[in-house]
C-alpha positions as CSV (number, residue, x, y, z in Angstrom):
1,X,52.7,-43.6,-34.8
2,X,50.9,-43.7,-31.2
3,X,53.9,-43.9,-29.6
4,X,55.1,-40.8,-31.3
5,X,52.0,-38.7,-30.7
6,X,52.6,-40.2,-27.3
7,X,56.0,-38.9,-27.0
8,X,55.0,-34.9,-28.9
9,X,52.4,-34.5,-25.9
10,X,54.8,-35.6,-22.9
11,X,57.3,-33.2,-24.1
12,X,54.7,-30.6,-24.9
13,X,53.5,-30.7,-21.6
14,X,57.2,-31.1,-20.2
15,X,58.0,-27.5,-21.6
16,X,54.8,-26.2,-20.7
17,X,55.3,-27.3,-16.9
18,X,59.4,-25.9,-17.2
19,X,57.9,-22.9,-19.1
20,X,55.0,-22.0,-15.7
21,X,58.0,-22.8,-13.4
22,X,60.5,-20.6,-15.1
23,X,57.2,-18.0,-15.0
24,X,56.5,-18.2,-11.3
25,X,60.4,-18.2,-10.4
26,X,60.7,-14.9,-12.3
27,X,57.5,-13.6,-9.7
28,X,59.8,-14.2,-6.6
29,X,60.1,-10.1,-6.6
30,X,56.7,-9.7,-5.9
31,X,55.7,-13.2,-3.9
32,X,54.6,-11.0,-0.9
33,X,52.4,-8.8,-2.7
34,X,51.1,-11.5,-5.0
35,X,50.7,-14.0,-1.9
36,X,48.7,-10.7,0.3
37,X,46.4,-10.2,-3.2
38,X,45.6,-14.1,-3.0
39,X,45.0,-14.0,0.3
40,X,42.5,-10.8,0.2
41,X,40.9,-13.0,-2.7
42,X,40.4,-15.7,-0.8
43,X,38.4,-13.7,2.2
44,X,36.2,-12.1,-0.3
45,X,35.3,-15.4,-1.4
46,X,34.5,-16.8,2.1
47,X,32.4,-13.6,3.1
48,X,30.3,-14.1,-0.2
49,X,29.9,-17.9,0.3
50,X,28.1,-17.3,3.4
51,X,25.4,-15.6,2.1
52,X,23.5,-18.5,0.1
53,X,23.4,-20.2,3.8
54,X,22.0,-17.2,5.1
55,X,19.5,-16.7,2.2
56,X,17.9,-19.8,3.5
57,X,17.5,-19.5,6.5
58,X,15.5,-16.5,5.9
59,X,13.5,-18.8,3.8
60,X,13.3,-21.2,6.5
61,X,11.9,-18.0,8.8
62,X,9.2,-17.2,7.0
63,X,8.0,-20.8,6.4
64,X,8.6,-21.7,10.3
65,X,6.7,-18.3,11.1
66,X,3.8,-18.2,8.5
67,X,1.2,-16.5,8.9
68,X,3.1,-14.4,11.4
69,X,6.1,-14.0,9.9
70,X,9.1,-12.9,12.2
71,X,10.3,-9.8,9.7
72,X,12.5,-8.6,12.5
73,X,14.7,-11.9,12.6
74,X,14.7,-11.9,8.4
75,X,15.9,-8.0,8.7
76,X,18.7,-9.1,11.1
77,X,19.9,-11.2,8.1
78,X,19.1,-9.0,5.4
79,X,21.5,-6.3,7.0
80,X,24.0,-9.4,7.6
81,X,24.1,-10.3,3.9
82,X,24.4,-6.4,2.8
83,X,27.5,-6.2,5.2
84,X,28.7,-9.6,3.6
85,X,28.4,-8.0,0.3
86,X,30.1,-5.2,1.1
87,X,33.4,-6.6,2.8
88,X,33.2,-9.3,-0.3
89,X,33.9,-5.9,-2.8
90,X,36.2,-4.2,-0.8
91,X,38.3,-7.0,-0.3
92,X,38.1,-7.9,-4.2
93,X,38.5,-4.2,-5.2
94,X,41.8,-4.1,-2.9
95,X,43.3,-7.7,-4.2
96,X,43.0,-6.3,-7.9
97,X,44.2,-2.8,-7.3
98,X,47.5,-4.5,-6.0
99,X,47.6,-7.1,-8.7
100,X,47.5,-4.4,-11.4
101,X,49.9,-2.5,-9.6
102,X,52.2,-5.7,-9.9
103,X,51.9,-6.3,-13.0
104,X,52.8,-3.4,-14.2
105,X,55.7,-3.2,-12.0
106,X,56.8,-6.8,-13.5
107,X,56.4,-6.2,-17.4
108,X,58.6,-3.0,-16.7
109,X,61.3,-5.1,-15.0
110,X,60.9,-7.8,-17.9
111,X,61.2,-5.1,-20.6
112,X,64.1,-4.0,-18.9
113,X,65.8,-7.4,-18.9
114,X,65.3,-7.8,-22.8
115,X,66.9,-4.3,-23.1
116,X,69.5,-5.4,-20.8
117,X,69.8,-8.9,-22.6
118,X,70.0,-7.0,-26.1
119,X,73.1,-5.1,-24.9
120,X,74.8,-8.1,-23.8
121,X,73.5,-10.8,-27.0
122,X,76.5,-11.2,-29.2
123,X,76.6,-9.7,-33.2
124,X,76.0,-13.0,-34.3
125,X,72.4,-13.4,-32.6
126,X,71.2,-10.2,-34.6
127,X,72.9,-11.5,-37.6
128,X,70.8,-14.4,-37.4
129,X,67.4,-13.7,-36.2
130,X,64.9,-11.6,-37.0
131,X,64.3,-8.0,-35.8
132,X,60.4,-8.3,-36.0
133,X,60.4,-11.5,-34.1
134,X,62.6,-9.7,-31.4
135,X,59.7,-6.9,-31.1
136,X,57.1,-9.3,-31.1
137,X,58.5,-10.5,-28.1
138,X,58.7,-7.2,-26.2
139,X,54.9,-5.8,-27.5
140,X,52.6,-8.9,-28.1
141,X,53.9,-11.0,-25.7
142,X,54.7,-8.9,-22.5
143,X,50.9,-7.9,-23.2
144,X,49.7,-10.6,-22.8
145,X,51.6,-11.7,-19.4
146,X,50.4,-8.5,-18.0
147,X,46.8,-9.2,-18.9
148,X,47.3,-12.6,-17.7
149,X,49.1,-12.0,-14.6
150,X,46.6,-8.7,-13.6
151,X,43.5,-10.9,-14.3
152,X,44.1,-14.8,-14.1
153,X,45.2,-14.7,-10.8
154,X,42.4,-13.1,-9.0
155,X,40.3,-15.6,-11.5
156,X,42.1,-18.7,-10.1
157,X,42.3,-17.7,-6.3
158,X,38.5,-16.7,-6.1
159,X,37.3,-19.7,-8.4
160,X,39.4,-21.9,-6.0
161,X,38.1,-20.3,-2.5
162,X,34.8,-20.2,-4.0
163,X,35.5,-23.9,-4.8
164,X,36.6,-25.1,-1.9
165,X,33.9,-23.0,0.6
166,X,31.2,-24.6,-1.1
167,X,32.0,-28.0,-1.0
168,X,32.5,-27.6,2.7
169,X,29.1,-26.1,2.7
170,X,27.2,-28.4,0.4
171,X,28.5,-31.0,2.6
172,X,27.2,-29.7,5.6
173,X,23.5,-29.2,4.0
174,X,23.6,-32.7,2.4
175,X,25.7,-35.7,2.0
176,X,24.0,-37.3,-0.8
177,X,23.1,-34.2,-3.0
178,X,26.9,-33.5,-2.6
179,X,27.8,-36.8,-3.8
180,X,25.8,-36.2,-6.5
181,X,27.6,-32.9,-7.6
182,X,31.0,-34.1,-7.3
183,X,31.0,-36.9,-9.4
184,X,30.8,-34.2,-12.1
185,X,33.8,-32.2,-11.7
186,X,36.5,-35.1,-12.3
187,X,34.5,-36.1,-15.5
188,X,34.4,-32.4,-16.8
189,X,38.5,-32.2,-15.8
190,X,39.2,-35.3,-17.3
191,X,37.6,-33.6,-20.5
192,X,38.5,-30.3,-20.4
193,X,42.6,-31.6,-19.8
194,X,42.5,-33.5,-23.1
195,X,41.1,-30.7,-25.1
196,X,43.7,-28.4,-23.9
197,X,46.9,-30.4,-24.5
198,X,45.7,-30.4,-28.3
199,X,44.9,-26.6,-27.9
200,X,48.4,-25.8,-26.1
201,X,50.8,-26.6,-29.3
202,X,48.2,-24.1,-31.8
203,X,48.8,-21.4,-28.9
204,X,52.7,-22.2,-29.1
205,X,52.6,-21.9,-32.5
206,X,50.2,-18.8,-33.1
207,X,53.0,-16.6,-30.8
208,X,55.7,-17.7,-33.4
209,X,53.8,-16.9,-36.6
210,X,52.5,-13.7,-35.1
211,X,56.4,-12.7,-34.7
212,X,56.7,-13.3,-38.1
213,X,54.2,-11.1,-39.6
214,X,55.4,-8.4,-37.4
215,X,58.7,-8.8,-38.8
216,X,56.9,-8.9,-42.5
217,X,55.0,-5.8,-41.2
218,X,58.8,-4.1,-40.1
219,X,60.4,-5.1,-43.6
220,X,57.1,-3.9,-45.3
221,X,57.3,-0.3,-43.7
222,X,60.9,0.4,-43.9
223,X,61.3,-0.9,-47.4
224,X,58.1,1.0,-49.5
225,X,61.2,3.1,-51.3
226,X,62.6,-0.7,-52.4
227,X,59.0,-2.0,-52.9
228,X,57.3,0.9,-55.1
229,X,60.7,1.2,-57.0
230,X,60.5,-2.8,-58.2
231,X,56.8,-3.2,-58.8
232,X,56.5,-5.3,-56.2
233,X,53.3,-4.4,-54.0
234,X,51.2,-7.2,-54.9
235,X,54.0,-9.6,-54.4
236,X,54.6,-8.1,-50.5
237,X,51.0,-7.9,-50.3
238,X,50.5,-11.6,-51.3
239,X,53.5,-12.5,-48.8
240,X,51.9,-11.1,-46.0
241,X,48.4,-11.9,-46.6
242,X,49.9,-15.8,-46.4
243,X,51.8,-14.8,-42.8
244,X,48.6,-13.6,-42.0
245,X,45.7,-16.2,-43.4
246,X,48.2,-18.6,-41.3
247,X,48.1,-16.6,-38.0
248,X,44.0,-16.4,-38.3
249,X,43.7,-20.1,-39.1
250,X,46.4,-21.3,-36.4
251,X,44.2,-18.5,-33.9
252,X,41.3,-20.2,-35.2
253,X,42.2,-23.7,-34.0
254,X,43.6,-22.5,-30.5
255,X,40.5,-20.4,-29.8
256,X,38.4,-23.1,-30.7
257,X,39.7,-25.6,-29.2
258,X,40.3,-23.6,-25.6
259,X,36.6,-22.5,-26.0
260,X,35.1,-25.3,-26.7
261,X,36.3,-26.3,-22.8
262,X,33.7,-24.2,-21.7
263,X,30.6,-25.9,-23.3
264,X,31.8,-29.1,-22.5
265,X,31.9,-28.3,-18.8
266,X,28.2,-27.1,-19.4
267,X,27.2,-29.8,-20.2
268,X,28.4,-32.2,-17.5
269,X,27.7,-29.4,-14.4
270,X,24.0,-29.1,-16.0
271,X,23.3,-32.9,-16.2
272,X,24.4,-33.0,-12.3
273,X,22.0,-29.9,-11.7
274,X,19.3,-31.9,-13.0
275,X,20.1,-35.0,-11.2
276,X,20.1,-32.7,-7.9
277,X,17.0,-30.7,-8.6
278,X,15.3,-34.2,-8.8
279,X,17.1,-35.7,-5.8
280,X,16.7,-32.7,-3.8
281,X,12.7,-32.9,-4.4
282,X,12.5,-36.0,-3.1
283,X,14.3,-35.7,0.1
284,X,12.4,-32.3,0.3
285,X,9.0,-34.2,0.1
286,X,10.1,-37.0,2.3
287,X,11.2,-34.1,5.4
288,X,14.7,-34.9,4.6
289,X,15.6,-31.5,4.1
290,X,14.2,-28.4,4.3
291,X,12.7,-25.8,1.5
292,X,15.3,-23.0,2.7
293,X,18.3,-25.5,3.0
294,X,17.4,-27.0,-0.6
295,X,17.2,-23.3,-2.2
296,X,20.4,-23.0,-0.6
297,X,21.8,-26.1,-1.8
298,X,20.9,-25.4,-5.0
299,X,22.6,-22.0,-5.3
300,X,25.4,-23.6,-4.0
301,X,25.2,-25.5,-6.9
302,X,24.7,-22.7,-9.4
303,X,28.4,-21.6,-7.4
304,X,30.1,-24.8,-7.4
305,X,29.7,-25.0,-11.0
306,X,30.6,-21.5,-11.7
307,X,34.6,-21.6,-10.2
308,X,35.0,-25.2,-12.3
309,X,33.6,-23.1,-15.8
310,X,35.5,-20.3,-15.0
311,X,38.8,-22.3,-14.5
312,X,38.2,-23.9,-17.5
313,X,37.6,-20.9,-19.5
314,X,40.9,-19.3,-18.3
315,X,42.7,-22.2,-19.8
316,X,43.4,-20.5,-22.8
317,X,44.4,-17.0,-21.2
318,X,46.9,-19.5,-19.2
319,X,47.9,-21.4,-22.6
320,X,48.5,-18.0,-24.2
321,X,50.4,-16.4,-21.2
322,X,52.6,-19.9,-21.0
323,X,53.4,-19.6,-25.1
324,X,53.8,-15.8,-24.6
325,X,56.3,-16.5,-21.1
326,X,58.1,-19.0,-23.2
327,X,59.0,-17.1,-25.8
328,X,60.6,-14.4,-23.9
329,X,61.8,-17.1,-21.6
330,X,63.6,-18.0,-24.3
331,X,65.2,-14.6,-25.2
332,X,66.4,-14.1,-22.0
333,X,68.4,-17.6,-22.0
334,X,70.3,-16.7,-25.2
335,X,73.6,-17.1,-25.1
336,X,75.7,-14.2,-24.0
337,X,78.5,-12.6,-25.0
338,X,82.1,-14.7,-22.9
339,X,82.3,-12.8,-20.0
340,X,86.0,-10.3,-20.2
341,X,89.0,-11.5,-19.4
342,X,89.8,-11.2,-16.0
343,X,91.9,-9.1,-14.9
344,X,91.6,-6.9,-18.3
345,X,94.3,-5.4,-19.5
346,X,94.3,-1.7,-20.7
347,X,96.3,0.7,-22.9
348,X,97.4,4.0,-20.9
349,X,98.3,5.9,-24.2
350,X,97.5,4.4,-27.6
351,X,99.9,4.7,-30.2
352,X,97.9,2.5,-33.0
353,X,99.9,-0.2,-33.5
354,X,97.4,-2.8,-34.8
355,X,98.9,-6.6,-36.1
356,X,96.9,-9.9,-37.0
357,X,99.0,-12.8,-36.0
358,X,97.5,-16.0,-37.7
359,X,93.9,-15.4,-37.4
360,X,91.5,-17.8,-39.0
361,X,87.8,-17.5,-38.6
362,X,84.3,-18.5,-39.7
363,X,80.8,-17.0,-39.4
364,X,80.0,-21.1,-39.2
365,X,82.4,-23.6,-38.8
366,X,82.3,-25.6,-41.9
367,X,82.5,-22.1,-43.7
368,X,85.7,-20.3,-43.4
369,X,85.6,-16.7,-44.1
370,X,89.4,-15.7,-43.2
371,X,92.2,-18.2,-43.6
372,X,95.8,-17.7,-41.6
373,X,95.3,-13.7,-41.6
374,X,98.7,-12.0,-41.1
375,X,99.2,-8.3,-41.3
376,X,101.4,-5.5,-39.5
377,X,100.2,-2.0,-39.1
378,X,102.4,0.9,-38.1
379,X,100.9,3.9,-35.6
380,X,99.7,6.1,-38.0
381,X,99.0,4.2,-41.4
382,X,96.3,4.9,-43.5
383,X,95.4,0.6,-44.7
384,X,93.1,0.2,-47.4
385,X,91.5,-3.1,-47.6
386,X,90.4,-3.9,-51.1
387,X,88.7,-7.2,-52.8
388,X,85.6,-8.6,-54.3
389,X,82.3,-8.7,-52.3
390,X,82.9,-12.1,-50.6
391,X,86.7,-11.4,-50.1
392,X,86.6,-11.0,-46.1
393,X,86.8,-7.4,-45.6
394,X,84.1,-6.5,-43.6
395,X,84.9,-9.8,-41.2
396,X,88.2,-8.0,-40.5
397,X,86.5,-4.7,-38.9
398,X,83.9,-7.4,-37.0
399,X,87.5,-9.0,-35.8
400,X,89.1,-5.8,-35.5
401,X,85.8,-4.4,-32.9
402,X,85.5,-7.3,-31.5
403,X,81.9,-7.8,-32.5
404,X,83.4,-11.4,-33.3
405,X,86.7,-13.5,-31.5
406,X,89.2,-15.5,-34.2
407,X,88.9,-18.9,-34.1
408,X,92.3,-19.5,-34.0
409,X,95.2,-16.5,-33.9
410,X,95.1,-13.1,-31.9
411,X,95.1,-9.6,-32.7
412,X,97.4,-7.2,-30.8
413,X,96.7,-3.1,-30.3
414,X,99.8,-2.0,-29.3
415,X,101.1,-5.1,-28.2
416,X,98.0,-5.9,-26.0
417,X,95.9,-8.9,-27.4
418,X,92.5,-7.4,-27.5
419,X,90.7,-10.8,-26.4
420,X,92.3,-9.9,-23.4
421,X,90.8,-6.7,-23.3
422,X,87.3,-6.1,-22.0
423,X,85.3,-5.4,-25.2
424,X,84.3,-2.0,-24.1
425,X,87.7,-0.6,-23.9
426,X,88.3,-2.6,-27.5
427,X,85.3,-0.3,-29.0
428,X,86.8,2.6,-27.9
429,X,89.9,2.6,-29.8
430,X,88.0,2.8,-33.1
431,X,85.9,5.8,-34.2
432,X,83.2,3.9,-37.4
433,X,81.8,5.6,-40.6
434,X,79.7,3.6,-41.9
435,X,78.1,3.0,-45.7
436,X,74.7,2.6,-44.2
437,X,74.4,6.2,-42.1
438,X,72.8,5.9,-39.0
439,X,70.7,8.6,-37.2
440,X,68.7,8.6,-34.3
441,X,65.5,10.9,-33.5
442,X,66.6,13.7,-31.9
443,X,68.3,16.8,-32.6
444,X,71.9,17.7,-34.9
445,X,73.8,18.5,-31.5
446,X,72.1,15.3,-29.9
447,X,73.4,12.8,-33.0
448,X,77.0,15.0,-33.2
449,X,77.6,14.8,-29.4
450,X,76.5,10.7,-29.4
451,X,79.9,8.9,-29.5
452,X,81.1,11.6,-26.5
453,X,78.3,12.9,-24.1
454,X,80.8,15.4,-22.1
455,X,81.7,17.1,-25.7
456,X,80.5,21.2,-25.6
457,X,78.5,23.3,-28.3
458,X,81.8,25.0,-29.4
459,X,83.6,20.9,-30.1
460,X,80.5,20.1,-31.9
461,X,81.1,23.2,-34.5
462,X,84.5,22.7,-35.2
463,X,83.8,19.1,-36.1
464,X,81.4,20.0,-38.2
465,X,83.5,23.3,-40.1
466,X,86.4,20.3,-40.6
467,X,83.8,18.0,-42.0
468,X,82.1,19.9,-44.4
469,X,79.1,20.2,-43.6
470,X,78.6,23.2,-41.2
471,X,76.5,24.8,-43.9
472,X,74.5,22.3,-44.2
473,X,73.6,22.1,-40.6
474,X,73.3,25.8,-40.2
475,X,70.5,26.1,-43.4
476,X,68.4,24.0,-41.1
477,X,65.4,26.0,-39.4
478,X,67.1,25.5,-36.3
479,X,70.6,24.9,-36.8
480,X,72.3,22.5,-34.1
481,X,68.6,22.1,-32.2
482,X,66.9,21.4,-35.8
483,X,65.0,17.7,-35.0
484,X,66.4,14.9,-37.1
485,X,66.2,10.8,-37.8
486,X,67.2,8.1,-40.2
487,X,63.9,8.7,-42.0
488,X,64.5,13.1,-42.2
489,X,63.5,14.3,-45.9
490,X,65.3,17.4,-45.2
491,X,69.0,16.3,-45.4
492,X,70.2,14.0,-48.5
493,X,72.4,11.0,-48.1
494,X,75.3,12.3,-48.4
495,X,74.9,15.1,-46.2
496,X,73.6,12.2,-43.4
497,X,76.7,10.5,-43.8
498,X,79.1,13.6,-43.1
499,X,77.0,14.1,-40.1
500,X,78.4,10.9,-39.4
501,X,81.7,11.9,-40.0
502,X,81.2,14.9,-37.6
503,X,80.0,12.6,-35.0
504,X,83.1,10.4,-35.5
505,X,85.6,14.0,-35.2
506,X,83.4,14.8,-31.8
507,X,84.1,11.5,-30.2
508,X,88.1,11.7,-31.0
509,X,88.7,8.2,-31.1
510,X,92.2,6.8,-31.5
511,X,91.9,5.2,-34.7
512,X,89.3,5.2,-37.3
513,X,87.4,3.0,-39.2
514,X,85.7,3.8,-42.9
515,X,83.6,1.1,-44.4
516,X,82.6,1.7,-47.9
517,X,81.4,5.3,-47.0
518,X,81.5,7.0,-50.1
519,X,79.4,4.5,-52.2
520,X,76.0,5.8,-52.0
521,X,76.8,9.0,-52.8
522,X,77.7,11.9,-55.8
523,X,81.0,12.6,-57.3
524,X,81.2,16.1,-55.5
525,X,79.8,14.6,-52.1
526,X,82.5,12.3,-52.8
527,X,85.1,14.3,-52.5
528,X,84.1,16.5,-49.6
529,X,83.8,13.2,-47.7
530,X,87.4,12.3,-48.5
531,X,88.4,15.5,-47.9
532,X,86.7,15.2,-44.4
533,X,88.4,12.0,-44.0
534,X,91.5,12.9,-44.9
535,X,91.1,15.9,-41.7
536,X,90.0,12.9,-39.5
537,X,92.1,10.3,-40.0
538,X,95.3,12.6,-40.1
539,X,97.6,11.4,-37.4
540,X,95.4,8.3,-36.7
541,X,96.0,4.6,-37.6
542,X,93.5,3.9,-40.2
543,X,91.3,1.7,-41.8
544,X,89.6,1.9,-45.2
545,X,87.1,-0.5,-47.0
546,X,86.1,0.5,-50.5
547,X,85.4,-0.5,-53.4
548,X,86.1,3.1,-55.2
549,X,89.5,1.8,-55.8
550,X,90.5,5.6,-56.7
551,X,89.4,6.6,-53.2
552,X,92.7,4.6,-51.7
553,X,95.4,5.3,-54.3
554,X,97.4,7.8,-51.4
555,X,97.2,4.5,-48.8
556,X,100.5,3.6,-46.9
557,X,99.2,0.3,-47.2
558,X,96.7,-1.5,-49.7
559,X,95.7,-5.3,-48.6
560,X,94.0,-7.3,-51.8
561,X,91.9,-9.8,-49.8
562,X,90.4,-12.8,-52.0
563,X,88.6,-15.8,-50.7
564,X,89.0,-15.0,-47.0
565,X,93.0,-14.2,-47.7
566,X,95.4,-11.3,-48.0
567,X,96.8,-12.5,-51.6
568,X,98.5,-8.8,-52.4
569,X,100.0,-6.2,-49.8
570,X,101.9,-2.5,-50.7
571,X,101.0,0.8,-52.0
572,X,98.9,1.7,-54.8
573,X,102.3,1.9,-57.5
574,X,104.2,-1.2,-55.6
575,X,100.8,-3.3,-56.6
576,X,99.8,-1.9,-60.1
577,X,103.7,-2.3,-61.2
578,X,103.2,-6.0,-60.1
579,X,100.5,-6.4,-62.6
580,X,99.0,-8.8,-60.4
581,X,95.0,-8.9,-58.7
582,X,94.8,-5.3,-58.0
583,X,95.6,-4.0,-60.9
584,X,93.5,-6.0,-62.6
585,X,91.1,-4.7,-60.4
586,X,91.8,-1.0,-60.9
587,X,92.1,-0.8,-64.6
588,X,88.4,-3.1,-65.0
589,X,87.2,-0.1,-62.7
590,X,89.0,2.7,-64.7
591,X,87.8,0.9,-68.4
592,X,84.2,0.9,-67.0
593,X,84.9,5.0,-65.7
């Protein structure tokens, strides 16, 4: 069991050490100014530690002069300290005005990598993590590297001039005082380290569950329709007061463990105070030293113990900004996407030939989802893909966009394997209407003109005439400028999802994609829907998921997928004469109608 605990704080402090490396390589950017804002700390820290020394000599002044004391000499050095004082500020004011500005400067470049990273992460990661804990890391803990990095420097580099200066300046004063005061900092270090190795794996841990109750606090607020509907406030509120009891006890025990670093050091610089106050009275009496050089000595104490307190009290600013740097770290060493095949191979004019040659596939790989996946697609056909939830057919239009890659098997586009495409280029060939809408803040013309930037006011208006919902837009206080989202009150569901079928007809995609579209929505919304559809998938190779079985019956070609395979293939009468899967699945849908 030793051993063990042995081992957990090895690697602990392993990743810690990888993690503060990984932090200052990131830095390189800014070495220069960071290196010019250390330096500037480090001369305001020599001009201040001069000032004790001169502080007694004016003591020693007026003792050497009394009764006549030479106030002329002491004003010298009272002018000498005020210029001291002064250059010490400036210096300090210009090292943290540059360190802010850095800071700033490197959070913007980091948020900028995670946006960058998010565009390059594959499906799968967002599939599999979640969203909160994604915007934890972007919020909570870029705030805290900027704090850190804009503070705990400056900290650091003046506690460790400050450090340094005085020890060469206690040493000058007296050797055996100094002795005295530096047998306290390795004790106090010795201390302090073991107190923060427990105290690091609570920080760790704290920036984990806090990701977690900002992904309860992002479920909470997007689902209060789902919540209120089912009862089920106290329940949420129940779940997230246990997220968040955990987060205050885990803060609890990092806080107070990294604090307690700062008494402890207390104690041991105050013990060697006492034994120098005593020391230093003796040698005093005995002409050893002088009154002014003692007073001096001892302020020098009062400073040598003030850098060692307040490098122990940024300990857990450090511990938070290395859990906080790890985290996003860790983000930003995801895997990618597989880079595109090189050179990529394009279609100059897409017909819409589409064919599955063999392809097998598995969100995990003891879990097939599609098993030897065959299918030919003519330009131009309308394919409905039917089946039980389960059956495989949203996998195919992941396979299709290339969101995932087949395990085994290919898919052609006109002859052209799309792994052998660049994904980009894939994406294009497919126009998506999705069953969950999606609608960004902005305004009607902003959402409608999203799949094709260069499209004009007059294309958005004839997309929206051939899909049904011009009148909608046009009731709206401001018509195509009228401000919109996925959370508007003002539009209904099914008027958001034609939207999306105007956006689709704006973007003029080769081929289309329709995903369960029409299942959230009214018998009459229905049909203008399929109506729109029927406008925007004329002349286009097509693909159709639904379970409205009715929705499909004019398909040129009607795949019955079950257990990740294509078990049924023809028209709507080919498969209902066959009396086979489908129809059994049509007439269970038209006995329930």
């Amino acid at each position: 069991m030793r051993n063990l605990r042995k081992n957990r704080r090895k690697k602990g402090s392993g990743e810690a050490m990888k993690t503060f490396k990984e932090f200052l390589a990131s830095l390189k950017r800014y070495r220069f100014w960071i290196v010019t804002s250390i330096i500037l700390a480090v001369g305001s820290a020599v001009l201040s530690i001069f000032i004790p020394k001169i502080l007694g000599d004016m003591t020693n002044i007026a003792v050497n002069t009394y009764p006549d004391i030479d106030f002329g000499a002491i004003l010298g050095l009272v002018w000498l300290v005020l210029g001291l004082l002064v250059g010490s500020a400036a210096l300090n004011y210009a090292q943290a005005y540059i360190l802010t500005i850095v800071a700033a400067k490197y959070t913007r470049d980091l948020r900028n990598q995670i946006i960058d990273k998010v565009t390059r992460l594959p499906i799968a990661y967002f599939d599999r993590h979640q969203y909160g804990d994604t915007l934890s890391r972007m919020t909570n803990d870029i705030d805290i590297i900027t704090t850190s990095l804009s503070q705990e420097v400056t900290d650091i580099s003046l506690s460790l001039s400050t450090l340094v200066g005085t020890m060469v300046l206690m040493l000058t004063i007296s050797v055996p005082l100094s002795l005295v005061a530096f047998v306290v900092v390795p004790l106090s270090v010795v201390v302090v380290g073991k107190i923060m190795g427990h105290a690091q794996k609570f920080f760790n841990e704290r920036q984990n569950t806090l990701g977690l109750l900002n992904n309860s606090i992002e479920e909470d607020y997007s689902g209060q329709l789902i919540i209120k509907s089912n009862s089920h406030e106290k329940a949420s509120f129940a779940d997230f007061d246990k997220t968040n009891q955990k987060l205050t006890t885990i803060t609890y025990k990092a806080q107070f463990l990294s604090q307690l670093s700062m008494p402890v050091t207390h104690i041991f610089t105050n013990l060697g105070y006492v034994a120098i106050a005593v020391l230093g009275g003796i040698l005093t009496v005995n002409g050893k030293i002088t009154i002014g050089s003692l007073q001096a000595f001892i302020q020098y104490v009062s400073r040598f113990n003030r850098p060692i307190t307040e490098m122990a009290s940024t300990t857990a600013t450090i511990q938070g900004l290395l859990a906080a740097s790890k985290r996003i770290f860790s983000f930003l060493d995801e895997p990618e996407e597989t880079p595109d095949y090189s050179p990529a191979k394009t279609i100059d004019k897409v017909k819409g030939a589409v064919e599955f040659h063999h392809v097998d596939f598995g969100y995990f790989a003891d879990k097939p989802v599609i098993r030897d996946f065959s299918v030919k697609v003519e330009p131009g056909m309308k394919v409905a893909i039917v089946g039980p939830t389960g059956a495989g057919k949203t996998t195919l239009i992941n396979l299709l966009m290339r969101f995932y890659d087949p395990d085994s098997g290919y898919i052609t586009v006109d002859g052209v394997p799309t792994t052998e495409m660049k994904r980009s280029d894939v994406r294009k060939l497919f126009g998506m209407v999705l069953q969950d809408t999606w609608l960004f803040s902005g305004t009607v013309e902003d959402n409608l003109r999203y799949g094709r930037p260069s499209a004009t006011l007059a294309d958005i208006k004839r997309a929206a005439q051939m899909s049904n919902v011009s009148h909608v837009i046009e009731a709206l206080p401001h018509t195509y400028h009228s401000e919109i989202s996925e959370d508007s009150d003002n539009i209904s569901a099914g008027e958001k999802q034609l939207i999306t079928i105007a956006r689709a007809m704006v973007a003029n995609p080769p081929m289309m994609i329709l995903d369960e579209a029409t299942s959230n929505v009214d018998t009459r919304t229905e049909q203008l829907i399929q109506d729109s559809f029927e406008k925007l998938t004329s002349g286009r190779t097509s693909f159709v998921i639904a379970h409205r079985l009715s929705t499909i019956r004019n398909s040129d070609l009607i795949l019955v997928m079950r257990d990740g395979a294509v078990v049924e293939q023809g028209t709507h009468k080919e498969l209902l004469k066959a009396g086979g899967f489908y129809a059994e699945l049509y007439n269970s849908q038209f006995a329930e109608s």
